[in-house]
N, C-alpha and C positions, 0 to 999 in steps of 0.2 A: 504494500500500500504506500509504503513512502517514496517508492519510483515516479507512485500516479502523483501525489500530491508535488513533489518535488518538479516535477514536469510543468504540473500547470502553476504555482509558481512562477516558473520562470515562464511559459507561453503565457497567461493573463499579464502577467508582470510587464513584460515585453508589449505587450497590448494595451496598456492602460498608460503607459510614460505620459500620453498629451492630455489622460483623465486628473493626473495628479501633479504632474510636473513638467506642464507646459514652458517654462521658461527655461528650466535647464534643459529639454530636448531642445528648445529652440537656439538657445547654446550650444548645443554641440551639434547640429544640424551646420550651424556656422561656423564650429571651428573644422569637422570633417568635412563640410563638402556635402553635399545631396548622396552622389554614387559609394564614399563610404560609411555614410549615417544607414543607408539600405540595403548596406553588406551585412554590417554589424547586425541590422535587426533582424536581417534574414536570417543568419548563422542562430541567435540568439532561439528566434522563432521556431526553426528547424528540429534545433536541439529541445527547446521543450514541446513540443507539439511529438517527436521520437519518443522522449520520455515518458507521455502519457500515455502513446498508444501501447507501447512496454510495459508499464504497469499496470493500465488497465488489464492487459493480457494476463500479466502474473495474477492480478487481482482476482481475477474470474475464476481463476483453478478454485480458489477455496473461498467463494462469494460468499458471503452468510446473508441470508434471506432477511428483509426487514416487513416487507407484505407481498403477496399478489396479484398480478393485477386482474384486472377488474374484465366481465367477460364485454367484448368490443371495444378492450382497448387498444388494441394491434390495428382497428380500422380506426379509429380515431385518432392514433399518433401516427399513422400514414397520409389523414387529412391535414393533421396540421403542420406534418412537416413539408406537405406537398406547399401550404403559403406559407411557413416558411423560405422556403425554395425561393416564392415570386418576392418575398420582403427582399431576400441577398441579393437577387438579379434586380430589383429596384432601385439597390446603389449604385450601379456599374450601366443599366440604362439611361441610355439619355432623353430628357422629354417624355418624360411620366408623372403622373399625375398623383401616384403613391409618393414616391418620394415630395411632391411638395405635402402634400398630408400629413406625412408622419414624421418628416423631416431628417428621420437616421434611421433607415429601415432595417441597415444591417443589424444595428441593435437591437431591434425589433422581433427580425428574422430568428437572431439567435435565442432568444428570447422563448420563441414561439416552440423553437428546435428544442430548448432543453424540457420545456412542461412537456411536450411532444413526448419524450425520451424517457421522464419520470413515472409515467403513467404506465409504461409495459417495465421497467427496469425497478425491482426492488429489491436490489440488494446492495448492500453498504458501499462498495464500490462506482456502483452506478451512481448512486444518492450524490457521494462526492463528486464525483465527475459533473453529472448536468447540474447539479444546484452552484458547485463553481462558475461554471458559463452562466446563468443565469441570476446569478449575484451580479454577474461582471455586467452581463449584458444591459440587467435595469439599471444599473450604476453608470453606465456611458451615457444609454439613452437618457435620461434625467440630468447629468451635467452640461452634454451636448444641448438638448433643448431648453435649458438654464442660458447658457451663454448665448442660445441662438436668440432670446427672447433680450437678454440683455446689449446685444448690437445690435439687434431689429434688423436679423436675417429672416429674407426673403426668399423663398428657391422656387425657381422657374417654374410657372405654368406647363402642365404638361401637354400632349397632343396624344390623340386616339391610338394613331400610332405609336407612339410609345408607351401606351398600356399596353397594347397586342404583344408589341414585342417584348418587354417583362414579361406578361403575363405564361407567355408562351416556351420567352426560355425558361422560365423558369420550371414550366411544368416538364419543359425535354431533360431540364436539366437533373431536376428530382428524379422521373421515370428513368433514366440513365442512375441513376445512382441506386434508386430502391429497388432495378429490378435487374440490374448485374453488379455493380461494384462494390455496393454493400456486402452481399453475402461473397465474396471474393477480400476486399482486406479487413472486416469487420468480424467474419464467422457466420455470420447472424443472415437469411433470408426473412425480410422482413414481410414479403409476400405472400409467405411461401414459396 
């Protein structure tokens, strides 16, 4: 268990620098340079995002149960990570109309993903795992949308088009993951 925690540690850690410590990133953004402040956080990222998938792994061998889930809850944490899906692809779409909405979808998304994950996963290890991202993830969207409200950001109007096109990757992108690559580096078919 302390590979997983130690993992994510260092990946939320890595991930929250601009939640917590927006001026020293902004520092050392400028004294590295853009291409090696995005070495470092890759490397950084890499290595804990390694680490959790490793411990999770070790973790599973001896899960200790904390409840069961509940019956349809494998179709319901497939709904919801299917919008999850369309929140992440929301970030990275341009001209959609989610993103002016919700204003940090990816926080949202992940959001969505870990209750998603809770709901069929009860056991101690799982628990740590999604309630981490999901600490994280209301803790960015609530400071993000703090500071967006206190510069009076504004994000572009979307266009139909670019809901289609969210909406769409995102559900290829989910379908691509929940029906080959998950049960491939996960173990887990979550479809069957």
């Amino acid at each position: 268990m302390g590979m997983l925690v130690l993992g994510l540690i260092i990946f939320l850690g890595a991930h929250s620098v601009r939640l917590v410590a927006e001026p020293w990133r902004t520092a050392q953004f400028a004294r590295l340079g853009e291409r090696r402040w995005k070495g470092v956080y890759s490397i950084i990222s890499v290595i804990g995002f390694v680490l959790i998938v490793w411990g999770y792994g070790i973790a599973r061998r001896s899960a200790a149960p904390l409840w069961t889930s509940p019956v349809g809850a494998r179709h319901l944490t497939a709904l919801l990570v299917a919008v999850a899906f369309i929140l992440i692809a929301a970030a990275y779409v341009p001209a959609n109309r989610i993103k002016r909405a919700i204003g940090h979808p990816m926080y949202a998304g992940v959001a969505v993903w870990a209750i998603g994950h809770l709901l069929v996963n009860g056991t101690v290890n799982a628990v740590i795992l999604f309630c981490a991202f999901l600490v994280w993830a209301i803790t960015g969207f609530l400071v993000w949308r703090r500071r967006d409200r206190i510069a009076s950001v504004r994000y572009p109007a979307g266009t139909a088009a670019g809901d289609v096109g969210t909406v769409a990757g995102g559900l290829v992108a989910w379908a691509v993951f929940a029906f080959l690559l998950h049960g491939w580096l996960i173990g887990v078919r979550p479809l069957g």
